[in-house]
Each structure stands twice: as structure tokens, then as C-alpha cells.
C-alpha positions as CSV (number, residue, x, y, z in Angstrom):
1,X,18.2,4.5,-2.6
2,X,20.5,4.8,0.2
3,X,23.6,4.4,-1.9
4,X,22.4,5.4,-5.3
5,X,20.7,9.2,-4.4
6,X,22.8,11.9,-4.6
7,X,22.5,15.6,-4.1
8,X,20.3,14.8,-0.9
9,X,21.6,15.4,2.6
10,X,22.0,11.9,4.3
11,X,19.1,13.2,6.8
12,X,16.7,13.2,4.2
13,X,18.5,9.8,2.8
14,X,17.6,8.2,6.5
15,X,14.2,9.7,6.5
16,X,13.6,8.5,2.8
17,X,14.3,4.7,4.0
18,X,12.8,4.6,7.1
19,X,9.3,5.9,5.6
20,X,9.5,3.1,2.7
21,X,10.2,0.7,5.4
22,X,7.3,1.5,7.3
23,X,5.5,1.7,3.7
24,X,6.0,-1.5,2.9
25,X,6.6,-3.7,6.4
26,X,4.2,-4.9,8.9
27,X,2.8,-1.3,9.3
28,X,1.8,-1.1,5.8
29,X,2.0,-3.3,2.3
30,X,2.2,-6.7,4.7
31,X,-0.6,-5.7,7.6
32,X,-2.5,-4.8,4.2
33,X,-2.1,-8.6,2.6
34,X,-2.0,-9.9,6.2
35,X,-5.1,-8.4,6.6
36,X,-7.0,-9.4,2.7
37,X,-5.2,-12.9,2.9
38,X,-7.1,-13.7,6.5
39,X,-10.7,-12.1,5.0
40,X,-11.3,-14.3,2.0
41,X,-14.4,-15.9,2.6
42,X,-15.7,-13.5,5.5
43,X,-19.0,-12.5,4.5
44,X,-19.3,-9.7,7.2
45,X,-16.8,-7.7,5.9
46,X,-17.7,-4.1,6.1
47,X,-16.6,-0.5,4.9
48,X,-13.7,0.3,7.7
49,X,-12.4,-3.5,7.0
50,X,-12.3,-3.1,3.1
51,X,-11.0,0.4,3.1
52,X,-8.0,-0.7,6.0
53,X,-7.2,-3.2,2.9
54,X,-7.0,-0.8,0.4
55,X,-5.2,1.7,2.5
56,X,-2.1,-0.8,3.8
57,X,-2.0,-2.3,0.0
58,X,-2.9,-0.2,-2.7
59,X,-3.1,3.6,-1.4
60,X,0.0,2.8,0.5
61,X,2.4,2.5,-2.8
62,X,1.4,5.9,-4.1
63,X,2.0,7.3,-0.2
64,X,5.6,5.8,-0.4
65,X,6.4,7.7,-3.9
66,X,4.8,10.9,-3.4
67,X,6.4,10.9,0.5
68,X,9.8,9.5,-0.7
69,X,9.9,12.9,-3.5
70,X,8.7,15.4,-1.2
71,X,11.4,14.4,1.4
72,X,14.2,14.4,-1.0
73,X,12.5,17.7,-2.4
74,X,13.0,19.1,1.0
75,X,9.3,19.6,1.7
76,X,8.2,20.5,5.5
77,X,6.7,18.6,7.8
78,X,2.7,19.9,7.0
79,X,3.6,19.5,3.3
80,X,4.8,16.0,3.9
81,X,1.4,15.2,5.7
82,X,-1.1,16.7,2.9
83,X,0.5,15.2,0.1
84,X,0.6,11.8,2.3
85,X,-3.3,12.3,2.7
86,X,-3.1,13.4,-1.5
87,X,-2.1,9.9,-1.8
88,X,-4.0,7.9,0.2
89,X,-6.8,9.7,-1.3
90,X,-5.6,8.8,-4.8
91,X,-4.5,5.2,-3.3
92,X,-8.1,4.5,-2.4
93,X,-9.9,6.5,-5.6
94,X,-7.9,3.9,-7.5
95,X,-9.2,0.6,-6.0
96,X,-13.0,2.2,-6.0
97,X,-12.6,2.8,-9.6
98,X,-11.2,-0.4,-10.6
99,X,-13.9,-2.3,-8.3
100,X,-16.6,-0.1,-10.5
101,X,-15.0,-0.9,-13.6
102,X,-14.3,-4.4,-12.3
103,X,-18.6,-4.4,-12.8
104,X,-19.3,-2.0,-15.3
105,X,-16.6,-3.2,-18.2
106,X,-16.4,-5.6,-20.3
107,X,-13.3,-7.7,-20.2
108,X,-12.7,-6.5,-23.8
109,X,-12.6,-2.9,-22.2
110,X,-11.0,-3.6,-19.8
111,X,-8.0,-6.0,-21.0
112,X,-8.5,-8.0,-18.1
113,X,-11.0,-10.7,-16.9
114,X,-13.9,-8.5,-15.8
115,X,-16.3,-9.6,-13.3
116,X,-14.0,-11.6,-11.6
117,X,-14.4,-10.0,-7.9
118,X,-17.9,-11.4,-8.6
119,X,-17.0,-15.0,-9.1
120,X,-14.7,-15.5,-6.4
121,X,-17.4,-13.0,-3.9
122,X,-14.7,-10.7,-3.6
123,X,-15.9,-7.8,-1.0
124,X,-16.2,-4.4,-3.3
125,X,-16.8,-1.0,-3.2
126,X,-20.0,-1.5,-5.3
127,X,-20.8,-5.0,-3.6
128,X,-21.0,-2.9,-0.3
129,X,-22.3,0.5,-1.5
130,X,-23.8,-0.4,-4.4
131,X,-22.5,1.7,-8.0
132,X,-23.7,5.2,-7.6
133,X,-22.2,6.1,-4.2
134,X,-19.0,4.2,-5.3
135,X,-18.8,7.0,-7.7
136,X,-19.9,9.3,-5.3
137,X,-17.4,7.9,-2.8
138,X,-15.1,8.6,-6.1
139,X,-15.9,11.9,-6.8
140,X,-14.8,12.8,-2.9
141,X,-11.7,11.1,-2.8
142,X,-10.4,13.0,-5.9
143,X,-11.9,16.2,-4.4
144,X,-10.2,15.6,-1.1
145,X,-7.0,15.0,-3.3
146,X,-6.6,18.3,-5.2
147,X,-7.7,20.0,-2.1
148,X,-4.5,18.6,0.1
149,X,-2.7,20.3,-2.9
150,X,-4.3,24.0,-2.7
151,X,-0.8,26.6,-1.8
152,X,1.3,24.8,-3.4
153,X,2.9,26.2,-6.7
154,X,0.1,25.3,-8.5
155,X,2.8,24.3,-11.8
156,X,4.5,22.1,-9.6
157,X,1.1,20.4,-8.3
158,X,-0.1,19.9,-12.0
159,X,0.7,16.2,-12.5
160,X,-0.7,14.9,-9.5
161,X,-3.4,16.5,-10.5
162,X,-3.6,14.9,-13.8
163,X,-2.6,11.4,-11.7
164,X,-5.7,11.9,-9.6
165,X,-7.7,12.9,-12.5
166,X,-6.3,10.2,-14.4
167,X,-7.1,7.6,-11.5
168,X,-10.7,8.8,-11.9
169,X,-11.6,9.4,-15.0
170,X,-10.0,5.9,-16.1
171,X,-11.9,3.4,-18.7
172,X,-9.1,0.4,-17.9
């Protein structure tokens, strides 16, 4: 990135790395796995503790790409922090859906081993909200997402649009 990107002002270079460090490093991807790898087992796992998971792991990979574009797009600081919060929104609408699915599926639908955050008692969305506010809890996150993109040009905010309602609306 640092050597490859050009036509970007080495500011925004600087800025690009340091925000996929802390994306990825012991702020993020690693206190995420830190996090899930010292939980298995736990059985009083609750809503804050699942979602801190999903947040530093999942929801953190689509912060790093949508951040890392609107930097090197020259975006402002208070677009920079809505379309952060767009992804975290979408980071965590992706992991609730894939837990519902993950239950409601069949492996044949999925293309993957359904059912298996049941076997190994995996703490879920659904295991600790049961399915219908999962996909309530759903439903809000991608709300919350296309509302962190209302004022911007509303052509340029059209695919993450269709990635949130992609995310959402998923069968696999």
C-alpha cells in the first residue's frame, strides 16, 4: 500500500497504514481472536462479550476497507466516522445473519456444515436472543447502515447500499 498507491498525497498514504494497523493489531483483528480464543467454553458469555468479538474480528475487516477508500478518496474527518460506523454496522449484520443462517439452513443451502455453532456450543446471536430478535437485531443494523450514508451523493453510496442489503438479505 505504502509503495504501490499512487495519485494519493503521502499524508493520506500514512493515514491509510496506520488505520489498517490499528485494524488489524492488538486494537482490533488480534484483541478480537484474543478475545474468542480465551471464551470457548465460557458459558456466561453475554451480548456486550459476543458483540466485542464480532466487532474486533469480523466488522473490523469491512471498517479497514471502507476507512482505507474514503481516506485515499479524500473524505473528511465526519465522513470518515459515519462510514466507519456504516461498517461496523455491516461487520456485525454479517455475523447475526450467518449465526441465523448457521440455524435455519440446511448445509445443502448453505454450502457449508450447518449447525455446527450448535455442536461445538458456540455462543450465537440466536443462542442468546433467540431467532426473531436476531432478525430484528438485523433489520437495525442494516437500518443504522444506510442511515450513516444519508448526504452523501446518493450514486456514489449505492453499492454499500447493495453490500448492506446483500449482507442481509443473504441465503449463504
Amino acid at each position: 500500500m505504502s509503495t504501490a498507491t499512487k495519485g494519493v498525497s503521502s499524508d493520506r498514504i500514512v493515514r491509510m497504514v496506520a488505520e489498517l494497523a490499528k485494524c488489524v493489531g492488538s486494537e482490533g483483528l488480534v484483541a478480537g481472536q484474543v478475545v474468542d480464543i480465551n471464551s470457548e467454553g465460557l458459558s456466561d458469555v453475554g451480548l456486550d462479550h459476543l458483540e466485542y468479538i464480532h466487532i474486533h474480528k469480523t466488522a473490523v475487516l469491512l471498517e479497514a476497507s471502507v476507512v482505507l477508500g474514503a481516506i485515499s478518496g479524500g473524505a473528511n474527518d465526519e465522513e470518515i466516522a459515519r462510514l466507519r460506523k456504516f461498517a461496523r454496522c455491516i461487520g456485525l449484520l454479517f455475523q447475526v445473519v450467518d449465526d441465523i443462517l448457521d440455524v435455519t439452513k440446511s448445509s445443502q443451502e448453505l454450502g457449508k456444515t450447518a449447525g455446527k455453532d450448535l455442536v461445538t456450543d458456540k455462543m450465537t446471536y440466536p443462542k442468546l436472543l433467540g431467532i426473531e430478535k436476531s432478525r430484528e437485531f438485523a433489520e437495525k443494523l442494516n437500518r443504522d447502515a444506510r442511515e450513516q450514508l444519508a448526504g452523501f451523493d446518493p450514486e456514489k453510496a449505492a453499492p454499500l447500499i447493495a453490500l448492506a442489503n446483500y449482507i442481509s438479505y443473504r441465503n449463504n
